[in-house]
C-alpha positions in Angstrom: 0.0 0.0 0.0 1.5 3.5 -1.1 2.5 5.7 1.5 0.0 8.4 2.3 2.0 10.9 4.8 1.2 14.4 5.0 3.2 17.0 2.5 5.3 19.4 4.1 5.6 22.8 2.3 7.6 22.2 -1.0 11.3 24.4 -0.8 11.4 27.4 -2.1 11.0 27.8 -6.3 9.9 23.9 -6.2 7.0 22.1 -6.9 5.4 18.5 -8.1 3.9 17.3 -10.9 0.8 15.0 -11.0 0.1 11.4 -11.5 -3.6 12.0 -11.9 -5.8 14.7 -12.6 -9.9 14.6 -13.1 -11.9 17.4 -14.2 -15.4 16.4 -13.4 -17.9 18.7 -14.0 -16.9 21.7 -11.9 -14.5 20.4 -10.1 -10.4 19.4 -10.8 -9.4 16.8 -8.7 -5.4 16.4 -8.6 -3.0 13.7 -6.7 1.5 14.5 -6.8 3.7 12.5 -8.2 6.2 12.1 -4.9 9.1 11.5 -7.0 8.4 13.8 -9.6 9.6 17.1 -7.7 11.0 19.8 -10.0 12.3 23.7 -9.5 10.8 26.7 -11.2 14.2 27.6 -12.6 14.3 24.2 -14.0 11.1 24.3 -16.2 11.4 27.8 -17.4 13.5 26.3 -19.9 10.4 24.5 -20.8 8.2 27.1 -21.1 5.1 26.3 -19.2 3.6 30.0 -19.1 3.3 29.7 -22.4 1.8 25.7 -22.5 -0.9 27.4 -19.7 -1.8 30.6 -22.4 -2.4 27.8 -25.1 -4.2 25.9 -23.1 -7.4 27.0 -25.0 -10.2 24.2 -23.4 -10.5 22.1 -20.5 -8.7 18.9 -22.0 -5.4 21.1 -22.7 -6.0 22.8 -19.3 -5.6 19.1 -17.4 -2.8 17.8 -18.9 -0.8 21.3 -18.2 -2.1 20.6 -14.4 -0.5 17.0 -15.1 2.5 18.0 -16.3 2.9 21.1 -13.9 0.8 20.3 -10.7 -2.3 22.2 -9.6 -2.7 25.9 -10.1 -2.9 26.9 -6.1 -1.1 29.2 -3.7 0.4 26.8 -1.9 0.7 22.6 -1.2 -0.5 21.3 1.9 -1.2 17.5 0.4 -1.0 15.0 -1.4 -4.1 14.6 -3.4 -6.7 17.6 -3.2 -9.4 19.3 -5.3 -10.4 23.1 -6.9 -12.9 24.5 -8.9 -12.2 24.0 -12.4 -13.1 27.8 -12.9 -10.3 29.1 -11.0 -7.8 27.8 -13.3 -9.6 29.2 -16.2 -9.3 32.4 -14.7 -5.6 32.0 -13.6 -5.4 30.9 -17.4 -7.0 34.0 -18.3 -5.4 36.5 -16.4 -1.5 35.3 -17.4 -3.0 35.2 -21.3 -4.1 39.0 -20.4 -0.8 39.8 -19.2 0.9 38.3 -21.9 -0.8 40.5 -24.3 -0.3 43.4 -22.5 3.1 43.3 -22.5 3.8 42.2 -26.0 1.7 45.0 -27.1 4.3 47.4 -26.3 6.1 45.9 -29.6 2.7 45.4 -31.4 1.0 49.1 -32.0 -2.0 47.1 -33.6 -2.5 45.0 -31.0 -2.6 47.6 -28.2 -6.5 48.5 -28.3 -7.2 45.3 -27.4 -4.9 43.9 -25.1 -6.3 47.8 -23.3 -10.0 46.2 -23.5 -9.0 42.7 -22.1 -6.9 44.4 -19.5 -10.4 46.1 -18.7 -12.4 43.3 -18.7 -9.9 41.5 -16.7 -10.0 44.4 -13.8 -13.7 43.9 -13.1 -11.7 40.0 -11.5 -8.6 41.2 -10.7 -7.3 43.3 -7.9 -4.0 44.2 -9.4 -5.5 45.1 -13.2 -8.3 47.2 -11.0 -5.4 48.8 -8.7 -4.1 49.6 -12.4 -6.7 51.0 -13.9 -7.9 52.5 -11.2 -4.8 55.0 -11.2 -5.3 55.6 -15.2 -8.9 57.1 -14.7 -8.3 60.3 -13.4 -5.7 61.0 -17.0 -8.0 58.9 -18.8 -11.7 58.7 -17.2 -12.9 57.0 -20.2 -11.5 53.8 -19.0 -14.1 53.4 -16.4 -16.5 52.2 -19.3 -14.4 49.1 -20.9 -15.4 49.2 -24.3 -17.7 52.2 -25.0 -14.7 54.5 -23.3 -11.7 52.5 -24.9 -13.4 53.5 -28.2 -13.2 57.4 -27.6 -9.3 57.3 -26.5 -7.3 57.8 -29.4 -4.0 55.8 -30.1 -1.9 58.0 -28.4 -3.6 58.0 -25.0 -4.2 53.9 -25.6 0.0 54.0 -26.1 0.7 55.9 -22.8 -1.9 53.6 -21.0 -0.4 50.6 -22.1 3.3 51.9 -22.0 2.0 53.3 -17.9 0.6 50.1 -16.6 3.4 47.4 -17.8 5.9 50.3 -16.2 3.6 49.4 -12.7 2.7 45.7 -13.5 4.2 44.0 -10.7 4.8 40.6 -12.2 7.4 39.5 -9.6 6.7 40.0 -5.8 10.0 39.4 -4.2 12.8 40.9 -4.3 16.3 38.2 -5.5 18.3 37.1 -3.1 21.6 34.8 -2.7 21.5 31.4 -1.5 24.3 28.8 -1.3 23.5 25.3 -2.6 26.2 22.3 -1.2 26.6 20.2 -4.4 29.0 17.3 -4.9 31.9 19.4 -6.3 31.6 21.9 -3.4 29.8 25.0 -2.2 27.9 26.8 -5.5 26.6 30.3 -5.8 22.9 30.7 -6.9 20.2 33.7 -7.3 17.1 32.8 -5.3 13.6 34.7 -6.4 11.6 33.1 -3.5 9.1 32.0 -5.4 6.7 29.5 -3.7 3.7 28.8 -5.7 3.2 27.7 -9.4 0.8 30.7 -10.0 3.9 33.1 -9.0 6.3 31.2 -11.0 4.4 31.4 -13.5 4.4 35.5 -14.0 7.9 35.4 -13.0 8.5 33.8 -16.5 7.1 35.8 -18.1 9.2 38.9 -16.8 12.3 36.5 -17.3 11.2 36.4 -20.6 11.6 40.0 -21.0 15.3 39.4 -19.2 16.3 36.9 -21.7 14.8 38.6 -24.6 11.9 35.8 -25.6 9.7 38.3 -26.6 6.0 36.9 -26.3 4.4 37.6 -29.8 0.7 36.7 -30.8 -0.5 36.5 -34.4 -1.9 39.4 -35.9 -4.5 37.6 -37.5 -6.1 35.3 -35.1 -4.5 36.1 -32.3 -3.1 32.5 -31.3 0.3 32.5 -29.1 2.8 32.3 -31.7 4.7 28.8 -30.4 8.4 29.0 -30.1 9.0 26.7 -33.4 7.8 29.2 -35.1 8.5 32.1 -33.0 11.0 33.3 -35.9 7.1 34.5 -37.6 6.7 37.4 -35.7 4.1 38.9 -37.2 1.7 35.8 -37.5 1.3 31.7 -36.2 1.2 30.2 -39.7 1.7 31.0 -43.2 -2.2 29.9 -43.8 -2.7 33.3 -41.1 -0.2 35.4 -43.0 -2.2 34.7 -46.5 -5.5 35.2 -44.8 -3.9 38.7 -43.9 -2.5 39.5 -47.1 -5.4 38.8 -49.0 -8.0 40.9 -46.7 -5.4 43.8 -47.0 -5.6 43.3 -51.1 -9.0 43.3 -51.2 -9.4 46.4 -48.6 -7.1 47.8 -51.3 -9.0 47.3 -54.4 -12.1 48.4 -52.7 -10.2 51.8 -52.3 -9.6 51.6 -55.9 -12.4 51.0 -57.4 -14.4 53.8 -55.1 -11.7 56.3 -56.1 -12.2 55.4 -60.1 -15.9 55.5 -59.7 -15.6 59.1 -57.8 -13.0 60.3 -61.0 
């Protein structure tokens, strides 16, 4: 019979994956894989922010919670459950992020990553916090869409350009630790991270360090994937055509309205 005991609190910037997860109806049921320990710093190499963005449906949201563990501030078991919703949102919010930041290099895109980031305040303490201290530049933003409509590009640049300047993606400060390792004492940079939620926007600003810019298509607006992250304008060449052909026709309408006017 396996071995039940009660989990102690994981170590700093570590976590477990799962042997099982359930999503039945609304609720995700989840047990750790005991052996299957693994550090933050360890899967950033693997991406898994970005595996959570594309998550798009349930069945991709389960197998991230598989690979990664369960999407909760902290581990005080071995098996447990939570609402399936909660992981959409925490899904939601990081894809929201996401956006906003690679907005900054995406004029086009900035609009509506300024509308989600809206939507996502009416949830979200720290988007409302954010908005919250654009309203009295730009009051507009208390109405999400009708107001977003009225600012013009300039005033949605500054807003997007003032609240990644604020967005606190990491909550601690770095700090050095010593690690004992078989060829002696080693040197290492701690964050203090301690939950997979928080690990998870601290990728995304070590993106930024690293310079893995996040990029999202311009045509359907899909994560572009890293094998393909060398498209950085769209996820496939089927989304690039259907861009290049709606810009071609917006073009020969133009045309033909200005021959027919002459």
């Amino acid at each position: 019979m396996k071995e039940t005991q009660a989990i102690s609190a994981p170590e700093s910037e570590c976590w477990y994956r799962c042997i099982r997860v359930d999503f039945l109806e609304k609720t995700a049921t989840w047990e750790l894989d005991q052996s299957r320990r693994y550090t933050f710093h360890e899967a950033y190499t693997e991406r898994p922010h970005r595996q959570l963005i594309l998550a798009g449906d349930d069945n991709a949201l389960r197998a991230f919670v598989e690979t990664w563990g369960p999407l909760r501030p902290f581990l005080n078991d071995w098996t447990g459950s939570d609402p399936i919703e909660a992981y959409r949102r925490e899904r939601n919010r990081l894809t929201t992020i996401a956006r906003l930041l690679a907005s900054v290099e995406q004029p086009d895109t900035q609009r509506s990553a300024l509308l989600a980031f809206a939507r996502l305040s009416k949830t979200d303490t720290t988007a409302a916090m954010l908005i919250s201290g654009l309203q009295s530049q730009l009051p507009s933003l208390a109405d999400a869409q009708s107001g977003l409509d009225a600012l013009t590009r300039k005033q949605v640049e500054f807003a997007i350009i003032r609240m990644v300047s604020e967005l606190p993606l990491v909550g601690t400060l770095p700090r050095l630790t010593v690690e004992r390792t078989p060829n002696g004492n080693a040197l290492r940079v701690s964050m203090g991270i301690n939950s997979l939620v928080d690990a998870l926007n601290w990728m995304l600003w070590q993106d930024v360090v690293q310079n893995h810019p996040t990029q999202f298509c311009e045509e359907c607006r899909s994560l572009i994937q890293l094998k393909t992250l060398h498209e950085r304008k769209f996820c496939s060449p089927r989304c690039a055509h259907r861009k290049t052909a709606r810009t071609w026709q917006q073009r020969k309408r133009k045309m033909d309205e200005s021959s027919v006017v002459a």
